[in-house]
C-alpha positions, -999 to 999 in steps of 0.1 A, spaced: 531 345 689 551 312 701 573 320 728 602 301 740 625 305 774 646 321 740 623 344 729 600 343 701 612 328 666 623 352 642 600 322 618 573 326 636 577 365 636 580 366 602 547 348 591 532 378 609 546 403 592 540 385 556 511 361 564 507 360 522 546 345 518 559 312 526 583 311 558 613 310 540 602 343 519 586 357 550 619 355 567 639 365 540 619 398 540 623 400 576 661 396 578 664 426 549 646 450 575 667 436 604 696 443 588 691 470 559 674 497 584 705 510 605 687 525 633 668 496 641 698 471 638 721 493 662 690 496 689 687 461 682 722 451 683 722 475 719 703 445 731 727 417 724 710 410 688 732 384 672 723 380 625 728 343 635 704 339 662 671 325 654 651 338 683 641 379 694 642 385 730 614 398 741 634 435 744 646 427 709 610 421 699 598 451 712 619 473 694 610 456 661 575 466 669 587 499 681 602 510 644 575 482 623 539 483 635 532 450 648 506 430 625 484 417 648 480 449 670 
């Protein structure tokens, strides 16, 4: 995945997750996880998660992959 001095792009994170959608889909499904799945947004939010951010930490990133297994482990 692309990594910045940010983190990774929630874009680019997406198109992982739904390589058969276009990005904009593909990160409409992934915002509806983020934020529809209470246990993952307060762990997230724990972190400093921010709905208007457009990059993951790598801590944030990690607990993604900790509650959705990662797609190209």
């Amino acid at each position: 995945m692309k990594k910045s001095e940010r983190g990774i792009s929630k874009k680019v994170i997406a198109s992982h997750y739904f390589p058969e959608n276009n990005r904009r889909t593909a990160s409409r499904k992934l915002r509806y996880w983020l934020h529809n799945d209470r246990d993952l947004l307060a762990d997230l939010q724990a972190e400093g998660y921010d709905k208007e951010q457009s990059y993951l930490t790598p801590k944030q990133l990690e607990i993604l992959r900790n509650y959705i297994n990662d797609p190209l482990a």
